[in-house]
C-alpha positions in Angstrom: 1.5 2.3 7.9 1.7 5.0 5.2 -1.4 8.2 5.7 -2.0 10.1 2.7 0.2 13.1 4.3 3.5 10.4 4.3 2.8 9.3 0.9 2.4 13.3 -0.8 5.8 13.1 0.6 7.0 10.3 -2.0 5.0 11.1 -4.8 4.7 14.2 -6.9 0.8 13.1 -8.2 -2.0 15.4 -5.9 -5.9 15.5 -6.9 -7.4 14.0 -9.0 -4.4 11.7 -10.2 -3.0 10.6 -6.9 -5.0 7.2 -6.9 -3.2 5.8 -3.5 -4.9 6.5 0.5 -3.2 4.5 2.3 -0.4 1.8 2.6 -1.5 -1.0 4.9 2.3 -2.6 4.6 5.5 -1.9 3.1 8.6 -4.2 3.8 11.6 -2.5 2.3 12.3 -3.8 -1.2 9.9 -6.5 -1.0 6.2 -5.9 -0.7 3.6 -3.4 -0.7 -0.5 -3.3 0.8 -1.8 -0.4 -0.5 -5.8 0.8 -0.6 -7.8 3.4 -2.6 -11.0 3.9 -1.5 -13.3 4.3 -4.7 -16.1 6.9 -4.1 -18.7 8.2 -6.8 -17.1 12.2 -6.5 -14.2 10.7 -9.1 -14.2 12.7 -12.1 -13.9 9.5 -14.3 -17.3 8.6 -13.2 -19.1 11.3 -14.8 -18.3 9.7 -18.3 -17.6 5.8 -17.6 -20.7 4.9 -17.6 -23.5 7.1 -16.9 -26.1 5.5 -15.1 -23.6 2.5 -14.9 -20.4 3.7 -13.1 -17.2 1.9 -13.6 -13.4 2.5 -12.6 -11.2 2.5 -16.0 -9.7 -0.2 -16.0 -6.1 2.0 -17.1 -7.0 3.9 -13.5 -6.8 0.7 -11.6 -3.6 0.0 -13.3 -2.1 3.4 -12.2 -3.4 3.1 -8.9 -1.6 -0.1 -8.9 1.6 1.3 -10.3 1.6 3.7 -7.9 1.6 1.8 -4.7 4.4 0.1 -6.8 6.4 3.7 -6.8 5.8 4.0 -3.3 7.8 0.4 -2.1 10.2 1.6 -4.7 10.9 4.8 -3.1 10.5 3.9 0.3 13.1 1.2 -0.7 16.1 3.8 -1.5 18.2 5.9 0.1 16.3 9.2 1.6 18.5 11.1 -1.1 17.3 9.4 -3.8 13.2 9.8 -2.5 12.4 13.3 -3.9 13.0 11.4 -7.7 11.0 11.0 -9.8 9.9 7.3 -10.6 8.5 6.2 -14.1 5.8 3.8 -15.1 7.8 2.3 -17.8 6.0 -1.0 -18.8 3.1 -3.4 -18.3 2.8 -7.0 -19.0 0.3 -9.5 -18.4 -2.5 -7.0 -17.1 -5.9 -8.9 -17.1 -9.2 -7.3 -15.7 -11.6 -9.6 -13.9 -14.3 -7.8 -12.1 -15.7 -4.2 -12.2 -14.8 -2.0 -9.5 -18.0 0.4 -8.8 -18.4 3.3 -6.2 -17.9 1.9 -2.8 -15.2 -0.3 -3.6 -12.0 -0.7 -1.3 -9.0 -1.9 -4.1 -6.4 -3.4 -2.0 -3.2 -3.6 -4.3 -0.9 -6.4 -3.4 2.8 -6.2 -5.0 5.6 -8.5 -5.1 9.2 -7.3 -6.1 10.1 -9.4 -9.1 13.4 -8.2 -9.5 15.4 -4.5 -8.8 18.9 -3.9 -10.4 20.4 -0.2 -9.5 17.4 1.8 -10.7 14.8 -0.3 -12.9 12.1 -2.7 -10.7 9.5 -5.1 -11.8 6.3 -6.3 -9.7 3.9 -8.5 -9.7 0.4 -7.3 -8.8 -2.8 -8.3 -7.7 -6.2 -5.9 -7.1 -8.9 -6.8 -4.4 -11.9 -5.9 -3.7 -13.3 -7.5 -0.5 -11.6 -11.2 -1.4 -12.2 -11.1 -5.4 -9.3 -10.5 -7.8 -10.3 -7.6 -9.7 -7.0 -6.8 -11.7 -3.6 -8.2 -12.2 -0.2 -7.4 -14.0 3.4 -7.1 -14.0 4.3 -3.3 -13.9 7.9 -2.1 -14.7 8.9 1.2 -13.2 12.9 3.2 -13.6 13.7 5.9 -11.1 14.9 8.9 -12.7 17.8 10.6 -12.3 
């Protein structure tokens, strides 16, 4: 639904931080299916492990927030797009699986609750049809 070109457009993040390639779905102020294709040119990889790669944990968490800030700002009005959203809190974040070069995350989020400029999700990471990641991300869109 969303190419990497449509979501530069709602977030300010660009190489190597922008952690989102595509969105599979968004329904406005609802849900959001976002992917991130995980390849073995990420910096991260050079250091975490070597000879045993693994995605941070705290990167899969961004990633997730992310596609979070992207139903968010998709969800406003087109005046309010170009601001900025912040990652302001994380509950309940539990890691179950690595996620290893060649992975596909598919980030699943819920809107919990929005009231005028502060949103909390629910999310879930997948890889193939395992639950890699999970937590409740709070974000506030600045003014």
């Amino acid at each position: 639904m969303l190419d990497i070109k449509e979501i530069q457009k709602y977030l300010p993040h660009r190489y190597p931080f922008l952690l989102v390639d595509r969105i599979l779905e968004i329904e406005e102020g609802k849900r959001v299916v976002g992917i991130k294709n995980v390849t073995m040119n990420e910096d991260y990889f050079i250091g975490h492990f070597p000879g045993h790669p693994i995605m941070p944990g705290v990167l899969i968490i961004e990633a997730m927030a992310q596609t979070a800030a992207l139903l968010a700002l998709y969800s406003v009005h087109e005046g309010e797009r170009s601001s900025i959203i912040y990652f302001t809190g994380i509950d309940k974040a539990k890691f179950r699986r690595p996620v290893v070069p060649g992975d596909q995350i598919r980030f699943e989020l819920d809107v919990l609750k929005q009231r005028r400029n502060l949103w909390r999700f629910s999310g879930n990471a997948f890889v193939e049809k395992n639950l890699v990641a999970e937590a409740e991300i709070q974000a506030m869109i600045g003014v």
